[in-house]
C-alpha positions in Angstrom: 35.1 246.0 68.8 35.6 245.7 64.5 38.3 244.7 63.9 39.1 244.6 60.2 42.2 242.6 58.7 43.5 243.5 55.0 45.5 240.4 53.7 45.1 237.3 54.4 48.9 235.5 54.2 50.6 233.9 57.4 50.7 238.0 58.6 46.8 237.9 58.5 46.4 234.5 60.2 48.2 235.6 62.6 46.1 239.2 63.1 42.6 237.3 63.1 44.3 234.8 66.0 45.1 238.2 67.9 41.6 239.3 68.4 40.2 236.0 68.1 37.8 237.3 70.5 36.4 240.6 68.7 34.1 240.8 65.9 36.9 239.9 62.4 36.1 240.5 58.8 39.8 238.9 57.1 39.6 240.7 53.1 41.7 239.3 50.4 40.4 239.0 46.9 42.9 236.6 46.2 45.7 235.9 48.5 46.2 232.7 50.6 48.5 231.8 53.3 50.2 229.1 51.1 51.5 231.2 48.2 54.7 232.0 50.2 57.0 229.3 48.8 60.6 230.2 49.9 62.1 228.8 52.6 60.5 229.6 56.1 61.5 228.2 59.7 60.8 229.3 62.7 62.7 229.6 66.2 60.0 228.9 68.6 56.4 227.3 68.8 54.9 230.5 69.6 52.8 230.8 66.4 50.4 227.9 67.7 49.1 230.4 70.1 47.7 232.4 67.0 47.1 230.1 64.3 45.5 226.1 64.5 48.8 224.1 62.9 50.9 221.6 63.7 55.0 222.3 63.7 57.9 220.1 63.1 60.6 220.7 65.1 64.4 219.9 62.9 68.1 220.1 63.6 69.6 222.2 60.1 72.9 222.4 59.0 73.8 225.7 57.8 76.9 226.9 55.4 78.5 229.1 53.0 79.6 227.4 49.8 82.0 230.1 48.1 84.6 229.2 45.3 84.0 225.5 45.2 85.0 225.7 49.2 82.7 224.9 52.1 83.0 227.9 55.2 81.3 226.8 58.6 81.9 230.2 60.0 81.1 233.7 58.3 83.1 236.8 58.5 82.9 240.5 57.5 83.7 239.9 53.7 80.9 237.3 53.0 78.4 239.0 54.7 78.7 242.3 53.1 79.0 240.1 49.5 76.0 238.3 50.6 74.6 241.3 51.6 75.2 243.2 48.6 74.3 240.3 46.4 70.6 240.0 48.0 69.8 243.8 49.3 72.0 245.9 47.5 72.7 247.6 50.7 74.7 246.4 53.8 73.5 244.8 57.2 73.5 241.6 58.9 72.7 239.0 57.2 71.2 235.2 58.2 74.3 233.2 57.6 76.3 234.9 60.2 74.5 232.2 62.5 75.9 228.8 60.5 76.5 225.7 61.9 73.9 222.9 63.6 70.2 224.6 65.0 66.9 224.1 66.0 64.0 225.3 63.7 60.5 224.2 63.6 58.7 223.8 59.9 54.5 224.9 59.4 53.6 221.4 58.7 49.6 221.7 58.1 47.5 224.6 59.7 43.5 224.0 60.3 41.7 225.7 57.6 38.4 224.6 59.7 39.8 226.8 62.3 40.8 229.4 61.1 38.3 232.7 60.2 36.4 232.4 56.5 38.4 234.4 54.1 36.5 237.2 52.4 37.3 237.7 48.8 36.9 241.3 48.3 39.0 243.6 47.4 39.8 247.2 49.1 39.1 250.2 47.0 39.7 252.8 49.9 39.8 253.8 53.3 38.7 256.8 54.8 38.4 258.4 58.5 35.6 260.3 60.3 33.8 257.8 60.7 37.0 255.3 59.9 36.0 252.9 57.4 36.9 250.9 54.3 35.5 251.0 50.6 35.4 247.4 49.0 33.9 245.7 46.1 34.4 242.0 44.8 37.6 241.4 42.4 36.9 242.6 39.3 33.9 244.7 40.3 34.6 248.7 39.9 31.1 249.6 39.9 29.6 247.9 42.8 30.9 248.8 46.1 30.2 249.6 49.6 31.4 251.1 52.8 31.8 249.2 56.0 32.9 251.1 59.6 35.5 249.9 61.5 36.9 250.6 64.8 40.5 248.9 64.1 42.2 247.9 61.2 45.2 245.7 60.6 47.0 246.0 57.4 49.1 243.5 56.5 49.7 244.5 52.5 52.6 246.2 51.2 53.5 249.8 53.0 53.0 251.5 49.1 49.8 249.6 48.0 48.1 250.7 51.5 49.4 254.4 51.2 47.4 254.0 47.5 44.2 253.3 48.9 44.4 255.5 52.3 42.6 258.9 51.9 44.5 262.1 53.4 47.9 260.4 53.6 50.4 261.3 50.9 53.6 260.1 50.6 56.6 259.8 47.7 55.5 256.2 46.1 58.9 256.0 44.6 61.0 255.5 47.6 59.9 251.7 48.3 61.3 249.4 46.1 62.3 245.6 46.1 63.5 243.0 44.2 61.4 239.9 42.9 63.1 236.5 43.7 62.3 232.8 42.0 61.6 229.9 43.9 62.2 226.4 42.1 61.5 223.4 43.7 63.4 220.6 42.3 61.9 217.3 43.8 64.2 214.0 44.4 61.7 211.5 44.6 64.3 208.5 45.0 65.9 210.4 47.9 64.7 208.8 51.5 65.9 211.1 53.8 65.2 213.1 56.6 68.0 216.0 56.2 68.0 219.9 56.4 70.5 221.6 55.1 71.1 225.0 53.8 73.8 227.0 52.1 74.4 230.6 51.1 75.9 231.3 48.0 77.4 235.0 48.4 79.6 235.1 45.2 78.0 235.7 41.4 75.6 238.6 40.5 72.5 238.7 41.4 70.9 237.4 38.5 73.5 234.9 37.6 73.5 232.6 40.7 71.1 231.9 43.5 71.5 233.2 46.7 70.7 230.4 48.8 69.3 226.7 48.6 67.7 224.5 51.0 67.9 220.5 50.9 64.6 219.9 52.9 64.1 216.4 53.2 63.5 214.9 49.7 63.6 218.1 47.7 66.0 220.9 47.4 64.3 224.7 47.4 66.0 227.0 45.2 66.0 230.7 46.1 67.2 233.2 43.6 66.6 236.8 41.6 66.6 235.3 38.1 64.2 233.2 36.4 67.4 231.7 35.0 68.0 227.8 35.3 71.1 228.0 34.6 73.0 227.0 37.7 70.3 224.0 39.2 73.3 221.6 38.1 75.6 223.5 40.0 73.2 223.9 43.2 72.3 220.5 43.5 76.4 219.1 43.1 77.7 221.6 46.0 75.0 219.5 48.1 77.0 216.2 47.0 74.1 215.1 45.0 73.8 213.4 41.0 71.8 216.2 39.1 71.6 212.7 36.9 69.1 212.1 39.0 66.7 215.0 38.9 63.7 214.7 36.6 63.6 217.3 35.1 59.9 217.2 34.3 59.4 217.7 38.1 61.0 221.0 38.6 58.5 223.5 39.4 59.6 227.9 39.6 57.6 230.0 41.5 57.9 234.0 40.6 57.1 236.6 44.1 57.3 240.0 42.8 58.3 241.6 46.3 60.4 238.7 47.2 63.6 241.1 48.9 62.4 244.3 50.2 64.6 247.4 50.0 64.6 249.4 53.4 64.0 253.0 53.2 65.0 255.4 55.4 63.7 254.4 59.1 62.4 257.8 60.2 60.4 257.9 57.7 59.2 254.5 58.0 58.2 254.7 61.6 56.2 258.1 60.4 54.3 256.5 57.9 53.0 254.0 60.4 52.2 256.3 63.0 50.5 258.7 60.0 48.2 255.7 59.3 47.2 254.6 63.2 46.7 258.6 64.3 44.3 259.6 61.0 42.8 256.3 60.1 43.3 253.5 62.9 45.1 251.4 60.5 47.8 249.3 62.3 50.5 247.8 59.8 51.7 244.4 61.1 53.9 242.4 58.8 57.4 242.7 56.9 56.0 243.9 54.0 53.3 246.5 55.7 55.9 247.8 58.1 58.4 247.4 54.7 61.2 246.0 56.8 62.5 242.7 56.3 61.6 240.9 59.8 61.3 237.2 60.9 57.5 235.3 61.6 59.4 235.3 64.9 59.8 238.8 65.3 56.1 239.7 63.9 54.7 237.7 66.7 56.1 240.1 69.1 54.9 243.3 66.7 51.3 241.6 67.3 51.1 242.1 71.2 52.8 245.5 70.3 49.9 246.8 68.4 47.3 245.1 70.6 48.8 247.3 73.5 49.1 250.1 71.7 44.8 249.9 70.5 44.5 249.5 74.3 46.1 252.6 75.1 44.8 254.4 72.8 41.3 253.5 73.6 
């Protein structure tokens, strides 16, 4: 079976680890499973049975810091403020579970292991027979067709609804919101800590929304490029920000950082549009455009695999 994979971030890994066993070309003209930099744990070790890496398993202390006070436990009001703050729309959020857990952290994954990257992009994809148009990054004039007998998706819902022939939809219903990363490094700090605190109160481009002490450097998550409040961020962990060098702080911009669910009906048509017409299986938070956990796309994985076999 062909099996072809669009994207080739953590979401891509993991597709090519699926059907390890069937004949894989993984596109990307660019993309790499690295250039997610927020914050990202994981609740089980069931990603090693997918991708070649090694995990650390940590106990992390989770809070709420909200007017100057420290809350161990979260309640209606600062989850629909956090909520607000970060979506724009209600739900449940991640600090409703605070306290002491057990995570694991991606420590290294086996590039030698892993399938060769192709770095071309997608122009289109067509049905009858299925198949994709692609051409090198850059290129517009050169391009080809390949045939394919399955294809996972792991791009954004809007860009593959772009490129997918005989499937129209309203573009202007996905949005999201682009978030900042910065990475402030304490290089005199030995320590072995993980801790994390949600900030629910200030707008959304004022303040950050959360911020992770990992070890030896604190990861800053927010929706404005704005600097602003590191000083702040880095004293409601306890720390000097007398002790930061400066020249070591690093910002990292991901345009569709927070994804803005649309109506779900709609959603699941969309998906079942693209597997019926084209054989294109969307697998990821930001191809099924809901905001999900690794944990929870490892389970969608088997999903679509039994669904290919039914089908079939």
């Amino acid at each position: 079976m062909k099996v072809v994979i669009i994207g080739a971030g953590l979401s891509g890994l993991i597709a090519a680890g699926a059907f390890g066993e069937e004949d894989i070309s993984l596109y990307d003209p660019s993309k790499r499973f690295d250039s997610h930099k927020a914050v990202m744990r994981l609740r089980n070790t069931n990603i090693t049975n997918y991708i070649p890496c090694a995990l650390k398993e940590i106990n992390v202390t989770k809070g709420i810091f909200y007017q100057g006070s420290y809350h161990h436990q979260s309640n209606i009001f600062l989850n629909n403020l956090y909520s607000m703050k970060t979506y724009g729309s209600l739900g449940e959020r991640s600090l409703s579970e605070l306290g002491n857990i057990k995570r694991y952290l991606i420590q290294k994954i086996r590039r030698d292991l892993i399938p060769e990257v192709i770095k071309k992009r997608i122009l289109a994809i067509r049905s009858n027979p299925n198949r994709i148009v692609i051409s090198y990054p850059g290129v517009k004039k050169e391009s080809h067709e390949e045939e394919y007998d399955v294809c996972i998706s792991t791009i954004p819902m809007p860009t593959l609804l772009n490129m997918s022939e005989g499937i129209e939809y309203d573009k202007t219903i996905f949005k999201s919101t682009r978030i900042y990363v910065t990475i402030i490094h304490l290089d005199h700090l030995n320590s072995t800590v993980h801790q994390t605190l949600y900030y629910p109160e200030g707008s959304r481009t004022s303040y950050p929304y959360r911020a992770t002490l990992q070890e030896n450097k604190i990861i800053i998550e927010s929706m404005s490029d704005s600097r602003n409040s590191d000083k702040d961020v880095v004293q409601s962990f306890g720390l000097n920000y007398n002790d930061v060098d400066e020249n070591k702080i690093i910002t990292y911009k991901q345009d569709m950082g927070k994804i803005i669910p649309i109506e779900n009906s709609t959603r699941k048509k969309i998906m079942r549009d693209l597997s019926m017409k084209l054989n294109v299986y969307s697998f990821g938070r930001f191809a099924i455009w809901k905001p999900i956990r690794v944990d929870q796309a490892l389970e969608d994985i088997e999903r679509i695999k039994m669904l290919i076999d039914v089908n079939s």
